[in-house]
N, C-alpha and C positions, 0 to 999 in steps of 0.2 A: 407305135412308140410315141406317135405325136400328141396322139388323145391320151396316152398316161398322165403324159406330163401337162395337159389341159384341166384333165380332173383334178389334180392337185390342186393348182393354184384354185381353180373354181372355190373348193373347200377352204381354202388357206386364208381366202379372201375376204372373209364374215368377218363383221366390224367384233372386237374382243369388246367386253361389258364390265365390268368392274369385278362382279363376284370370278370371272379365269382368271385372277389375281388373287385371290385368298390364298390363304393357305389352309391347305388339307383337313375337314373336320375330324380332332379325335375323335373314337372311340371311346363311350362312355364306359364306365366299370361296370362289370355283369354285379348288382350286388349281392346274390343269391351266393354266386363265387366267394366272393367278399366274404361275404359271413362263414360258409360252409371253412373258408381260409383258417380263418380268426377261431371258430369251435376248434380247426385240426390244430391249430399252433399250443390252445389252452392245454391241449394232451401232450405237449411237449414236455409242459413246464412240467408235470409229475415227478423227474428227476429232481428238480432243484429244490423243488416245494419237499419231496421225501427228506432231502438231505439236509434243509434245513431243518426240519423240524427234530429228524433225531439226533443234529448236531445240540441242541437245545434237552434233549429228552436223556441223553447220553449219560447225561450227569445222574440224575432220579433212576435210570436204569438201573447203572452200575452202583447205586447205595441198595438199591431195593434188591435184584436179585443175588448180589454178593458176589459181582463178576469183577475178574481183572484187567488192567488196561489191554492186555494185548485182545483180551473177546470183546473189547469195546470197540478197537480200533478194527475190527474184524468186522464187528459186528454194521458199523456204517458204512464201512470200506466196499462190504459184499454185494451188494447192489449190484456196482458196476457190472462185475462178474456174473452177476444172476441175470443179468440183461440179455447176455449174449443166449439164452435159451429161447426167449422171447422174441429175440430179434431169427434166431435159426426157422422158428415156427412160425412166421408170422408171413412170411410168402407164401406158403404151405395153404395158410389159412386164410387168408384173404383171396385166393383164385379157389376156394371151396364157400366163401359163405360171402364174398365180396368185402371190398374196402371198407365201408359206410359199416359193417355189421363189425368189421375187425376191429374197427377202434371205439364200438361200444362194447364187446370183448374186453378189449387192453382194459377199458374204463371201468368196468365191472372186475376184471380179474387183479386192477389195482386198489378198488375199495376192497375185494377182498381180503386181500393181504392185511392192508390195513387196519383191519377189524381182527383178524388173526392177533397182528402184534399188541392192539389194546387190548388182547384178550387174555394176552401170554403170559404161564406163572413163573415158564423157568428159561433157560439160554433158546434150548434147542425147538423150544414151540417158538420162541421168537423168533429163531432163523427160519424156521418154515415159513410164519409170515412176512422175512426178505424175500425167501426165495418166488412169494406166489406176486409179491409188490413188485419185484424185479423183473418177472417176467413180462406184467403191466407195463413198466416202464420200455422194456425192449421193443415190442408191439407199437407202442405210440411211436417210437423212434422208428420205425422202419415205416409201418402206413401213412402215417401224416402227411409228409411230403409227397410221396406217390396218390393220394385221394387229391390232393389240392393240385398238382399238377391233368389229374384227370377231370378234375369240375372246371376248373380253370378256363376260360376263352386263347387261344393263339397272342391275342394284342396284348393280357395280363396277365401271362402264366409265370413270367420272370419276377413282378412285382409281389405277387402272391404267395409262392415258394421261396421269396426273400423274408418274409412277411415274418416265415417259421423263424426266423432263425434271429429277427429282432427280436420278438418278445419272448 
């Protein structure tokens, strides 16, 4: 018992230096993480970018195909709704073809949509291109954060997944 307490002090006893007085070096940011962040967040914005655009397009729509306010307000409305398909598949499909492949998925199956609707002569080929845009959108909404919490480091996983939801 007497030599425990001899080794102690022995150790205790080293003259301390200036640098056992810092404090702790952060952790630099993985930037690889950083960026991989920043691409999954840009897949977010797909919702807001879609809704702007055919808040703006709404008008030219509804002169051009001879539709009425209520398939107008239908027609931007539906998205949201078409999401939930996207977001139903997209667990599904991301543990078959992985994260990284799911949200160039989402990003292909939201230009297609897109191209569907600039191609559209009448109401009901335009909904098909919400419904294939919406599903884009649902996919980004469900893998983004789950890829960036997986590339992520432990020290910048909270900074990173906050990251989504600023931009």
């Amino acid at each position: 018992m007497a030599s425990l307490g001899a080794e102690n002090t022995a150790t205790d006893q080293r003259p301390k230096t200036l640098a056992d007085f810092d404090p702790p070096q952060k952790q630099k940011l993985n930037k690889f993480a950083f960026a991989c962040s920043i691409l999954a967040s840009m897949t977010s914005m797909f919702l807001g970018y879609d809704i702007g655009v055919m808040s703006g397009a709404a008008i030219y729509i509804k002169k051009d195909l001879k539709i009425s306010d209520v398939e107008v307000e239908v027609l931007v409305g539906i998205i949201n709704l078409y999401s939930l398909f996207g977001v139903a598949a997209a667990g599904r499909t991301s543990d078959w073809i992985g994260r990284r492949y799911t949200i160039v998925l989402a990003g292909a199956t939201f230009f297609a949509g897109a191209l569907l609707m600039g191609f559209a002569t009448n109401y009901a080929f335009l909904m098909v291109g919400r419904f294939v845009a919406g599903t884009g959108v649902g996919y980004t909404h469900m893998i983004a954060p789950v890829y960036t919490a997986e590339v992520s480091p432990a020290s910048s996983r909270g900074f990173l997944i906050i990251n989504l939801y600023l931009l």
